[in-house]
Structures are given as C-alpha cells and as structure tokens.
MIPAZA-382366 format. One line per 3 residues: number of its first residue (from 1); their letters; for each residue z negated, x negated, y negated of N, C-alpha, C. Coordinates in Angstrom, 1 decimal. Atoms other than C-alpha are relative to their C-alpha. Layout:
% residues N
NUM	a	Z/X/Y/Z/X/Y/Z/X/Y  ...
This chain:
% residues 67
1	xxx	1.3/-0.6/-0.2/-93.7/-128.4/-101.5/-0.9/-0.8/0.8  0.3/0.9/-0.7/-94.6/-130.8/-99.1/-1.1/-1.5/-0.8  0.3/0.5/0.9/-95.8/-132.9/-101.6/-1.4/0.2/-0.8
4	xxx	1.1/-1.0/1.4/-98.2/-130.2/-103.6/-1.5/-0.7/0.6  1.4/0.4/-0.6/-101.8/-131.4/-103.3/-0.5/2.0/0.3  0.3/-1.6/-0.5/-103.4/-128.2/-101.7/-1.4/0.0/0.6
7	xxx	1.6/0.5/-0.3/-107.1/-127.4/-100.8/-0.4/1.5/1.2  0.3/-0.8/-0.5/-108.6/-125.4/-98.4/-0.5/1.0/-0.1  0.3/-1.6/0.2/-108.8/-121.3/-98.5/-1.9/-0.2/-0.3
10	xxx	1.4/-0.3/0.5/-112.8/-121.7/-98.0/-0.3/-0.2/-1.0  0.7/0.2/1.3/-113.3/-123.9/-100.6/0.1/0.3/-1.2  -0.8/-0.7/1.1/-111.4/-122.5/-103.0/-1.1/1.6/-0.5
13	xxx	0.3/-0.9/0.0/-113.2/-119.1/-102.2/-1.4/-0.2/-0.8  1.7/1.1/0.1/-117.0/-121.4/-102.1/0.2/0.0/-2.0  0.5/0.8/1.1/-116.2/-123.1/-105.4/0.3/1.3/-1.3
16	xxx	-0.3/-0.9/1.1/-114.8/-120.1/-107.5/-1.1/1.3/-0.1  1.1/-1.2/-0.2/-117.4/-117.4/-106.3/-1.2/-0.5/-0.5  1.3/1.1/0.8/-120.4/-119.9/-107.4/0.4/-0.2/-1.5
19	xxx	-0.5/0.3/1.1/-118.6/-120.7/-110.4/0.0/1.4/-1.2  -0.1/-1.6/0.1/-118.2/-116.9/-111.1/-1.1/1.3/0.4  1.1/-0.9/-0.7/-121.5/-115.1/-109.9/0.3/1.5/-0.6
22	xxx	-0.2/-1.0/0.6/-120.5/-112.2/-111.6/1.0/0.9/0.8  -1.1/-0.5/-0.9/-117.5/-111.6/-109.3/-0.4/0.1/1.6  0.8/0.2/-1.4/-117.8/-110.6/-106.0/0.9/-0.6/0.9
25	xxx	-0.6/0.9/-1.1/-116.5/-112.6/-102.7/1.2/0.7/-0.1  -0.9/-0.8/-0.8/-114.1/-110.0/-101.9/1.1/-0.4/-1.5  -1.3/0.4/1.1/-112.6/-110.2/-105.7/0.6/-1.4/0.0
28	xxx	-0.5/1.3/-0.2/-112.3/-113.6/-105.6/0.9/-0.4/0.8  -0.9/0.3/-1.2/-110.4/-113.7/-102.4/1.5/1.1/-0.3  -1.1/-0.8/0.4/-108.2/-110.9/-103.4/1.0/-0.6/-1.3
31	xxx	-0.6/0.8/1.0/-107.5/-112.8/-106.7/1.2/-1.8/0.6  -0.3/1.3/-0.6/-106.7/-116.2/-104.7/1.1/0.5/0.6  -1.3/-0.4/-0.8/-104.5/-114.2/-102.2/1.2/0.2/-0.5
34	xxx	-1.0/-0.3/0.6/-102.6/-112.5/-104.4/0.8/-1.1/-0.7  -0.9/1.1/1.3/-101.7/-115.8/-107.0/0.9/-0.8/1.4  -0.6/0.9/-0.9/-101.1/-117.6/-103.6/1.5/0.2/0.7
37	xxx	-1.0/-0.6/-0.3/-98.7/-115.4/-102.3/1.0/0.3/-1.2  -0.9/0.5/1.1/-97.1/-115.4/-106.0/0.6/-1.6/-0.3  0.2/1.3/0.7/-97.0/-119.0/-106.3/0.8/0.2/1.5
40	xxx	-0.8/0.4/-1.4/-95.2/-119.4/-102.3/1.2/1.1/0.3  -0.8/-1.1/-0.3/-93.3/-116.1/-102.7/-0.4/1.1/1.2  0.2/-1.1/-0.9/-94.8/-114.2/-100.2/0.1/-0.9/1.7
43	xxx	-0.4/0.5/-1.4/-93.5/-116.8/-97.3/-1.2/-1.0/0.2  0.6/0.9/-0.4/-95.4/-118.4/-95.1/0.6/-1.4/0.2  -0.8/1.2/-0.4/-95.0/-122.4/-94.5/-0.7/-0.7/1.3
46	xxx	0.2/0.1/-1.3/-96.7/-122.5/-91.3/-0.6/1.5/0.6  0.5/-1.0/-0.6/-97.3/-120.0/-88.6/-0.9/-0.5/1.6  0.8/0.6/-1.3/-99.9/-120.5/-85.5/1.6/0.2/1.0
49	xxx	-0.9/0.0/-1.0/-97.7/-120.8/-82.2/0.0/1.4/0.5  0.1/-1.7/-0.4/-99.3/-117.5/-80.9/0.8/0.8/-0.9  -0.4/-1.0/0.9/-97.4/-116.1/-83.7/1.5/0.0/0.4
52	xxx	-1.8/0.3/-0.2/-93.9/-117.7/-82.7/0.0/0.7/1.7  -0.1/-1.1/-1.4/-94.4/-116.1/-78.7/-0.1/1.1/-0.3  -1.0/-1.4/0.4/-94.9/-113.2/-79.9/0.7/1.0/-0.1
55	xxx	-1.5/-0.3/0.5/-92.2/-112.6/-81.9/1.0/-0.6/1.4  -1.5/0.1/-1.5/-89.9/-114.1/-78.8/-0.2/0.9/0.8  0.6/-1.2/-0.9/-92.3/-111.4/-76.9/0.7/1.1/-0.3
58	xxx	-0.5/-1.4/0.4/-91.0/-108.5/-79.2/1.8/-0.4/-0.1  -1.5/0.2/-0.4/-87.2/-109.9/-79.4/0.5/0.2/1.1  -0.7/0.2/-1.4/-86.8/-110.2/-75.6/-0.5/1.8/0.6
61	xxx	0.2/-1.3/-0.3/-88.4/-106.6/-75.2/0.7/0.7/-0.9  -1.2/-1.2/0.3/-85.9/-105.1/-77.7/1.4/-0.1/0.4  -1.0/0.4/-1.0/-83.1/-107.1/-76.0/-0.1/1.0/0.8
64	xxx	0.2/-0.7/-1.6/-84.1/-105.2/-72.9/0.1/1.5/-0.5  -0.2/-1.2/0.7/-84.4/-101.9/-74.7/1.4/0.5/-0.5  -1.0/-0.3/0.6/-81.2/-102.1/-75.8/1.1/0.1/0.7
67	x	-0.9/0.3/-1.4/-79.3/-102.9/-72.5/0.1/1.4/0.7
C-alpha cells in the first residue's frame, strides 16, 4: 500500500464537485468516503498522535476501574 499513488481528500473533493456540478459537495464526499473506506477496508493507515494518548488515556482509566 505504501507504494499506491494517492491524492489529497481536498482535491479529490475540488476536482470531482466541478467536474460534476450537478452533485452536491456533501454527495461527493459521501461518495469518496464511502469507496475509500471500501477500497482500505475500513482501517485506518495513519492516526494523529492525539489519537494514540487517548486511547492509552481510556486503557489506563479502565485498568484503574477494574482494580
């Protein structure tokens, strides 16, 4: 995957909604979402850092909950 050429959410959204004036922003983004999340399975292949604390935030508070 690493490999795939891959383009940025905006422009993707930019170049398809102009291309498509008939469609509106929101379909087009819902369309994109959806294939992209078909096309990767659902998983993400990066997450912000904020996202990895956290998840160690909610682990270490059910640790504690469970003690």
């Amino acid at each position: 995957m690493a490999d795939t050429p891959a383009v940025a959410y905006e422009a993707v959204v930019a170049k398809l909604s102009a291309e498509h004036p008939e469609l509106s922003v929101v379909e087009v983004e819902a369309m994109v979402q959806s294939e992209n999340e078909a096309h990767l399975g659902g998983a993400p292949l990066v997450v912000p850092e904020e996202v990895v604390s956290n998840v160690e935030e909610l682990i270490e508070e059910r640790d504690q909950a469970d003690t």
